[in-house]
C-alpha positions in Angstrom: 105.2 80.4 112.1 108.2 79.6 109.8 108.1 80.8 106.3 110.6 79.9 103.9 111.9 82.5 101.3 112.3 79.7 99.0 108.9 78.9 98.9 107.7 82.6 98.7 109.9 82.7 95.6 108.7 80.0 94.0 105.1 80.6 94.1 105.9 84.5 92.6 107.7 82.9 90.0 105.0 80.2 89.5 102.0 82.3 90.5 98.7 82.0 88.1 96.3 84.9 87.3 93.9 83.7 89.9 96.8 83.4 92.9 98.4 87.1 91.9 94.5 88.4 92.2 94.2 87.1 95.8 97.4 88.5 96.9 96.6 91.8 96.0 93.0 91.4 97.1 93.9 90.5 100.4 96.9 93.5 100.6 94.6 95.5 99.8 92.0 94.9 102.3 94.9 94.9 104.7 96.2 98.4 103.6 92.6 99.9 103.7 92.1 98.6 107.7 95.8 99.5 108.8 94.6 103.1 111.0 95.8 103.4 114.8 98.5 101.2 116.7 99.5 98.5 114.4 101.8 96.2 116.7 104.9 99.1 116.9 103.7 101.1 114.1 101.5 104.6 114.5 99.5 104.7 111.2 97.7 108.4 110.6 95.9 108.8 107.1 99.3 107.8 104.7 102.2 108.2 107.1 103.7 106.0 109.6 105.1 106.9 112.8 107.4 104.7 114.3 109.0 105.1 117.8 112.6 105.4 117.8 113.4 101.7 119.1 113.7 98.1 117.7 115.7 97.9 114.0 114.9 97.7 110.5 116.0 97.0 107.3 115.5 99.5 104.3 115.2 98.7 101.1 115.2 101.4 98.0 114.0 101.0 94.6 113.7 97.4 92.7 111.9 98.1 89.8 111.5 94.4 88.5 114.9 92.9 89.7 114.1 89.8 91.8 117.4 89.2 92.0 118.4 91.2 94.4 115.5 91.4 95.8 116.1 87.8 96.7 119.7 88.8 97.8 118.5 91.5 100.2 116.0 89.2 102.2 118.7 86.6 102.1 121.5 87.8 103.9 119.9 90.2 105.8 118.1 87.7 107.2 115.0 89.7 107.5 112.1 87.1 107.2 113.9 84.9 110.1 114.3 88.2 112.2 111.1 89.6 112.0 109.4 85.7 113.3 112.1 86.1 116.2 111.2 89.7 116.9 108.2 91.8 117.0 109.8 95.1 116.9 111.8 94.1 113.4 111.2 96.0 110.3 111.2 96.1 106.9 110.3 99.2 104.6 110.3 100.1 101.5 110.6 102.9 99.8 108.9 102.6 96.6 109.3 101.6 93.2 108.6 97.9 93.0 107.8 97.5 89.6 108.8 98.8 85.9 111.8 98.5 83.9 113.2 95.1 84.9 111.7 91.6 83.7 110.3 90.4 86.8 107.3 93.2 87.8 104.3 91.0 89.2 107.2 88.6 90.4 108.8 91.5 92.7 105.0 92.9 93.6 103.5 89.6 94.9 106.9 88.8 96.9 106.3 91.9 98.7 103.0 91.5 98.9 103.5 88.2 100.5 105.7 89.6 103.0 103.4 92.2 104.3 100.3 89.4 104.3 102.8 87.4 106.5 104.1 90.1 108.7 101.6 93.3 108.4 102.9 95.1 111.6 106.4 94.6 110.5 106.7 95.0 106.9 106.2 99.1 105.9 105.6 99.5 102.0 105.7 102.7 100.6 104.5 104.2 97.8 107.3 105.6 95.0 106.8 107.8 91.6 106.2 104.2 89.7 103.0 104.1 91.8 101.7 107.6 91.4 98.8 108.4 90.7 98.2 107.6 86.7 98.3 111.7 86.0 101.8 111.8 87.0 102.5 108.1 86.3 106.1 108.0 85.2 107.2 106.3 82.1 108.6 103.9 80.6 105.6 102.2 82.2 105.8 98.5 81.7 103.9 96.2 84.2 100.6 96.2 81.8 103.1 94.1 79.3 104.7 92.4 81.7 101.0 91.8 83.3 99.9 90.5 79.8 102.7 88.6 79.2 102.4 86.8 82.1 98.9 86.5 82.5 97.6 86.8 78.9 93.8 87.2 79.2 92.6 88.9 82.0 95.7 91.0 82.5 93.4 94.4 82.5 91.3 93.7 85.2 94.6 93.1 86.9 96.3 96.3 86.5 93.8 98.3 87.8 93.2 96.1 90.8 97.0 96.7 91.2 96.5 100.4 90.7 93.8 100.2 93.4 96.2 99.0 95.5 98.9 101.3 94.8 96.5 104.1 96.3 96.9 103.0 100.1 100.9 102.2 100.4 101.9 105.0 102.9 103.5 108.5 101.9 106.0 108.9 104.6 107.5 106.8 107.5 108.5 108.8 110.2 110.9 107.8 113.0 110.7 109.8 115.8 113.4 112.3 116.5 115.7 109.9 114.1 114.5 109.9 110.1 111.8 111.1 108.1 111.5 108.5 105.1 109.8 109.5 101.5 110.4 107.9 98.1 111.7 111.4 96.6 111.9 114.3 98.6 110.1 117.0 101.0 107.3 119.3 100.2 107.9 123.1 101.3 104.0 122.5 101.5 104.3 119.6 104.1 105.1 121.1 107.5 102.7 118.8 109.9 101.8 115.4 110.5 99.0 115.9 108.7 100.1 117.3 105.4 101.5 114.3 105.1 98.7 111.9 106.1 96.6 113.4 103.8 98.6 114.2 100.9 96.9 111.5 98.8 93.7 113.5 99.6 94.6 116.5 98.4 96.0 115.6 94.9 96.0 117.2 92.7 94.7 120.2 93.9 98.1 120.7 96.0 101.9 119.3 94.4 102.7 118.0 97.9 102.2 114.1 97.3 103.8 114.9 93.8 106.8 116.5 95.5 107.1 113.4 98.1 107.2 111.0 94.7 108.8 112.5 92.4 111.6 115.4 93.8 115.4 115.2 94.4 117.8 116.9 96.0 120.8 119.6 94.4 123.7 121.2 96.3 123.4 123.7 93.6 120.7 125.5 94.8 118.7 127.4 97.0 115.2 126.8 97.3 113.3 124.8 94.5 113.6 124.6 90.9 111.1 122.2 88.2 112.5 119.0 87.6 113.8 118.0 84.8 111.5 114.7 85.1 108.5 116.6 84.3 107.6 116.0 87.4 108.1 117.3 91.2 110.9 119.7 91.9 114.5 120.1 93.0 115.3 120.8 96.1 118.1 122.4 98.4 119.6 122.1 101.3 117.5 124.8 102.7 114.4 123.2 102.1 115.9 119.9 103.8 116.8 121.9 107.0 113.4 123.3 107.3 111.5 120.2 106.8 113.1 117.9 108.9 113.5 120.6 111.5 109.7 121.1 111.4 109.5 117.4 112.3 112.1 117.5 114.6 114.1 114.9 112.8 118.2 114.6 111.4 118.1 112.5 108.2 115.6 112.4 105.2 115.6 108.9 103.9 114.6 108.1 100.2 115.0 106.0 96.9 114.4 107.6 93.4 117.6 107.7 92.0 120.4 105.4 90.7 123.5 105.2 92.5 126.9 103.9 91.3 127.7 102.6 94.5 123.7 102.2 95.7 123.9 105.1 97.9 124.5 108.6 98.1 124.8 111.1 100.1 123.7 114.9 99.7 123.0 118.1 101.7 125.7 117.8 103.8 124.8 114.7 105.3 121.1 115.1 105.6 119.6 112.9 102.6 120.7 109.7 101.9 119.5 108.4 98.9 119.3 104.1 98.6 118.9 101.9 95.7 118.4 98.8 95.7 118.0 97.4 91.6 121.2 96.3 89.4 121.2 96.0 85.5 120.1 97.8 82.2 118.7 100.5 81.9 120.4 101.2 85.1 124.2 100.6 85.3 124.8 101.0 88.7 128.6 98.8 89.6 126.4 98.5 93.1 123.0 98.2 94.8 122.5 98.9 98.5 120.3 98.4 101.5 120.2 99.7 104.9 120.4 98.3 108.4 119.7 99.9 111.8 119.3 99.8 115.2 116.6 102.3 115.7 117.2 103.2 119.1 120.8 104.6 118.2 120.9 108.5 116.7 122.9 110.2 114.0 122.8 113.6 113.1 124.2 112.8 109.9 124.3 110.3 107.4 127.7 110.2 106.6 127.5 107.9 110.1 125.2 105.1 108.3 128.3 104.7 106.1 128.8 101.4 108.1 125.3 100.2 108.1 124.7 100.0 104.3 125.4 96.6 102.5 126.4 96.7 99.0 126.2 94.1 96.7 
């Protein structure tokens, strides 16, 4: 199989109403069935449990800018690397739409990817595809849907809403990184608190803490966001969570970075974005490469393994 990124490109950027229905169609038929051993992946409920071997790339928020998207899968190589090897990755963490011009562009093109490679490609679900009680806002794909689409457009969202319920809550990587798009709920101690925090919502705030929360070195504890919306978090609540899953390193998206990464905690969050450009105005975006198999105990050590652009 050789797929060309050109040609994946293209047909986003050319796609009719009938072609950007399939794709989601068939995602989501693939994202209901994904349960069990999924080539190298563990899937349970809405998490993903990886095995700490092979190497992926990690890719933060995009929010409508196909442009880097395009530069990420470019010269990381990714789509070349994951024909090559099975035990290649690529997640991520959320976001894919709003707030930049090219929404259903960005959506079908990682859509496409996981269609081509579904054991390999990880897509998770951010605050952008929360549920629509905590939806955030400015919420922009319907225009951009209408726009692009004209009539027909409705039926279109909320098959793309459908989807949104079955991209993963967590990715776990055993005894390495626990992956979310925001942060940790104090709620969400086992495996299965966060397999099933799609279930529970919204009777419990855990899948809303795991969209929506960021960290603070100044405090303890948690605090209500000043999103509306999940909580802040501090160190202490990193320490106990990813000590509960036995882990070093939280992994998430969320928030802009000036440089398209930072670092909090003392080492234990890393925080990656991954969008350039208005109403962001980040001088960098940023994307992470690694060997799985290797361990850090902090992410001031992944330094060398993000690439800014």
């Amino acid at each position: 199989m050789k797929i060309g990124l050109a040609q994946i490109i293209k047909e986003s950027i050319e796609t009719s109403l009938a072609t950007y229905n399939e794709v989601i169609e068939d995602s989501t038929a693939v994202l209901q069935n994904e349960k069990g051993k999924v080539g190298d992946l563990e899937i349970i409920g809405r998490l993903v449990k990886m095995e700490p071997s092979g190497n992926a790339v990690i890719v933060g928020d995009l929010h409508g800018d196909l442009e880097s998207l395009v530069h990420i899968l470019q010269e990381s190589n990714i789509i070349q690397r994951m024909e090559d090897f099975q035990s290649t990755h690529l997640i991520f963490l959320g976001d894919y739409g709003d707030r930049g011009n090219f929404s259903p562009e960005v959506i079908q093109t990682v859509l496409k990817l996981k269609l081509l490679f579904p054991s390999q490609v990880v897509l998770m679900r951010g605050n952008h595809e929360s549920p629509k009680d905590i939806l955030a806002y400015p919420h922009d794909l319907s225009d951009q849907l209408q726009n692009k689409f004209g009539e027909g457009w409705i039926e279109t969202y909320e098959r793309t809403f459908e989807l949104y319920k079955y991209l993963c809550n967590a990715v776990l990587v055993e005894d390495r990184y626990l992956m979310v798009h925001g942060g940790p709920s104090e709620q969400a101690l086992t495996i299965a608190d966060l397999a099933n925090a799609y279930r529970e919502h919204p009777r419990t705030k855990v899948l809303e803490d795991i969209l929506w929360s960021d960290p603070s070195d100044s405090i303890e504890g948690v605090n209500p966001s000043p999103r509306g919306a999940g909580k802040l978090f501090g160190k202490d609540v990193t320490t106990k969570v990813l000590d509960a899953f036995n882990v070093h390193i939280l992994i998430r998206g969320h928030e802009s970075c000036d440089n398209g990464f930072r670092i909090d905690h003392d080492g234990r969050v890393l925080t990656i974005f991954s969008r350039k450009g208005p109403p962001y105005f980040n001088d960098h975006g940023a994307y992470l490469g690694l060997q799985l198999s290797e361990k850090f105990k902090n992410a001031e050590l992944l330094v060398p393994y993000i690439h800014q652009f």
